[in-house]
N, C-alpha and C positions, 0 to 999 in steps of 0.2 A: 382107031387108026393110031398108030406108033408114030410115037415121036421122032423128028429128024434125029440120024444117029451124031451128028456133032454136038446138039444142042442137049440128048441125054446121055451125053459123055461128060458135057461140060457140068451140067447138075450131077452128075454122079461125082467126078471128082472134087466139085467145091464142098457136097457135105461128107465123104469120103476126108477130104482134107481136116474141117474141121470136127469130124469125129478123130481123128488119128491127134490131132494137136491138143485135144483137151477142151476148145471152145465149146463145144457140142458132149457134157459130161455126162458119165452114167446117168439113166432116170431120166434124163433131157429128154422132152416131147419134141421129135420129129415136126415142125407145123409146113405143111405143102407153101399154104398162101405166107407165111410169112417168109420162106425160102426162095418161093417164085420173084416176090417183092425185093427183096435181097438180091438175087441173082439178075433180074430182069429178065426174067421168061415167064411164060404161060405154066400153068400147073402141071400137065400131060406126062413132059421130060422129067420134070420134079417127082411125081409119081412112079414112073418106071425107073429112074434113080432108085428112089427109097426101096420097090420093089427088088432092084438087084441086091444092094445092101440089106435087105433080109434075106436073101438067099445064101449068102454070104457070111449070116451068122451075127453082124455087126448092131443090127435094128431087131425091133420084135413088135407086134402089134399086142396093145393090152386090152379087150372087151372092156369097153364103155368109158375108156381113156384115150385111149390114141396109138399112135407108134412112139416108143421111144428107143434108146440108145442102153440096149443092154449089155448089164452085168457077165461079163464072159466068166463060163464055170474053172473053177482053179486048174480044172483037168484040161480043159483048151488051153489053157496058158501053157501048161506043160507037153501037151504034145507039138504049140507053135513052137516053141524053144529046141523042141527035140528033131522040128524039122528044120529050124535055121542050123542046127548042129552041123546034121547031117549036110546042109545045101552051101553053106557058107563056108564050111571046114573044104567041100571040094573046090570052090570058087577061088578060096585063096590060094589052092594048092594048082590049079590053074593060073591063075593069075604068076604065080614068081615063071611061070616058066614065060609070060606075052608081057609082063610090064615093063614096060617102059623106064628110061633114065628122068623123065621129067616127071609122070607117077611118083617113083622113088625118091625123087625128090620133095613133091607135095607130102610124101607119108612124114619124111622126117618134120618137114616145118610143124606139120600137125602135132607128133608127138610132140618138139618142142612149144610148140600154142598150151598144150596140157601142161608140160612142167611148167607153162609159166604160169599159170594158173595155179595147180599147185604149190607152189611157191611164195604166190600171193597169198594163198589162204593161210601157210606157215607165218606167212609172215604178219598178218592180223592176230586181231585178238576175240575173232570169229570161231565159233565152234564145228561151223559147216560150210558149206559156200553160200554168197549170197545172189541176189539177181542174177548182178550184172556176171560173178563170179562162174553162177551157173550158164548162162549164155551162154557165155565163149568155151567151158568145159564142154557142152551137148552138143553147140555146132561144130567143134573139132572131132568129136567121138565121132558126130553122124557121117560127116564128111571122109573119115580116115577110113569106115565101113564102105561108104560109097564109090571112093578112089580104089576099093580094094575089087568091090564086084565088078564095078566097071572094065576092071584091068583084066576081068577074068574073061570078058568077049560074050558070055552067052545073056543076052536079053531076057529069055524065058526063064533062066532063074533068077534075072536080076529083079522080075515081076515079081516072082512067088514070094521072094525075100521080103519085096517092096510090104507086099499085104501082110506076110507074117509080123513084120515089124508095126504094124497099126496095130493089132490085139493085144501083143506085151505090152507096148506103150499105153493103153488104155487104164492099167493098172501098173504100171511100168516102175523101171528104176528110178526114171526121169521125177517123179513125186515124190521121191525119197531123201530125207535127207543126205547133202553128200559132205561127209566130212573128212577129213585127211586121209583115214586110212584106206576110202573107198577111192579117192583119187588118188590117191600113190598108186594102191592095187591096178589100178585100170593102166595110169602112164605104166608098171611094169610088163601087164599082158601088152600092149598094141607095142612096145619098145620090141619085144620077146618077139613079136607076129611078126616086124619089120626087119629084124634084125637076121631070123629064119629067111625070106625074102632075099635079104641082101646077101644071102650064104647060098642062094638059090636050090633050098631044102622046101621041098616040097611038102615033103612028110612032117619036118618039122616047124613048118608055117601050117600045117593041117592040123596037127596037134593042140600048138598054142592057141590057136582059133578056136578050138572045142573046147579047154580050160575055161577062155574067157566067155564064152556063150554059158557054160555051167554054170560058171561063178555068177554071172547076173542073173542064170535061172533062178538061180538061191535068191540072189536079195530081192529080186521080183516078189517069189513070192510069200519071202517074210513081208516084204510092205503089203501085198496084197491082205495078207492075214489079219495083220494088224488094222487097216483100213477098214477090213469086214466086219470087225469085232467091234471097232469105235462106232459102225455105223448100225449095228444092233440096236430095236428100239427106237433109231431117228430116222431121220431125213439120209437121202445118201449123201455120202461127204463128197467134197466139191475137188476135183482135181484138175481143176484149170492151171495150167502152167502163166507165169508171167506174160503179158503183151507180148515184149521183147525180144522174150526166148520163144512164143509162136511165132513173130514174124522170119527170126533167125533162123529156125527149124521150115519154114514154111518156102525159104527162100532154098533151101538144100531140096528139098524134098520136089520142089519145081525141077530143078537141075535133075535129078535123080529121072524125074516123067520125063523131061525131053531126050536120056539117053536111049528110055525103053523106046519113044516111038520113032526113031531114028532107025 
């Protein structure tokens, strides 16, 4: 008998979430009972969870180990990038022709959130960002992405987007060192994105969107490469993101769910 559907939506999204955020890290053993315990439900939903999340590519079951939280092959990474390309280059170019004066508004404070971070980090004596630094750099990126789909009205890609973005993030930029030249880079793409926007250039808000999605294809998967190599011979390497910047991220990403099921 199947599980109530609110009850394996709700286990579906809690380890959905924390696989996406890094809690739940490559090689992590999937455990039903200790997620039931966790969550406060029965096993049932927990199970048809996990089973959706292998269908899905996310989990894998290993003979005479368990389910755990796979390693997504370098070639998924590149075909999810190649479909956020495609999906997100039209949502922005959607988006300039329905967004809004208060939208427009939110994009700029965001971009300035990033220079001032930016800024910060010039102005230390930091090589890269650090927690707190990176926090408020990720939750302004995620947010300035989110403001942009949402602006765009269609839900069903603001889903597909939703899920492509948990697999890059799995091996993502987000674990990569970010040091001056990668946040400059970024403040100048979303400035570029916004400013096409503001010129209500479709084509050329559809452009800059597909630069900066390439450009993180790249460092995606130089960190991924990198990460594979160091973890030859060990243990897999741990890419738990800070507390801080999960709860920041986790707090966007809520916001993000209640637009889809509106």
């Amino acid at each position: 008998m199947m599980g109530k559907p609110n009850l394996r939506q709700k286990a579906y999204r809690h380890i959905h979430g924390r696989i996406a955020n890094g809690t739940l890290s490559v090689g992590t053993v999937v455990s039903e009972l200790s997620l039931a315990e966790e969550i406060g439900m029965s096993r049932t939903p927990i199970r048809e969870a996990i089973r959706q999340l292998q269908v899905e590519g996310l989990v894998e079951q290993i003979p005479r180990f368990g389910t755990v939280v796979r390693r997504p092959r370098r070639r998924e990474i590149v075909e999810s990038y190649q479909l956020r390309e495609a999906l997100e280059s039209y949502a922005v170019s959607l988006a300039t022709e329905y967004i809004s004066a208060s939208d427009l508004a939110t994009l700029e404070k965001l971009c300035d959130r990033i220079e001032t971070t930016a800024q910060e980090l010039k102005d230390s004596s930091k090589d890269s960002l650090d927690t707190d630094m990176l926090r408020k750099f990720l939750a302004a990126d995620m947010a300035f992405h989110t403001v942009l789909i949402r602006a765009a009205g269609n839900s069903r890609i603001m889903k597909i987007i939703n899920e492509m973005h948990v697999l890059t993030r799995i091996f993502g930029v987000e674990r990569q060192a970010h040091d001056q030249d990668l946040v400059d880079e970024a403040l100048q793409m979303h400035r570029q994105i916004l400013e096409a926007i503001k010129n209500d250039s479709g084509d050329n808000a559809r452009l800059a969107m597909a630069r900066h999605i390439r450009t993180s294809m790249k460092q995606t998967l130089e960190n991924y490469d990198q990460k594979l190599a160091e973890s030859e011979g060990s243990a897999a390497v741990s890419l738990t993101l800070p507390e801080n910047v999960v709860a920041e991220l986790g707090m966007i990403e809520s916001e993000l769910e209640t637009e889809i099921d509106e």
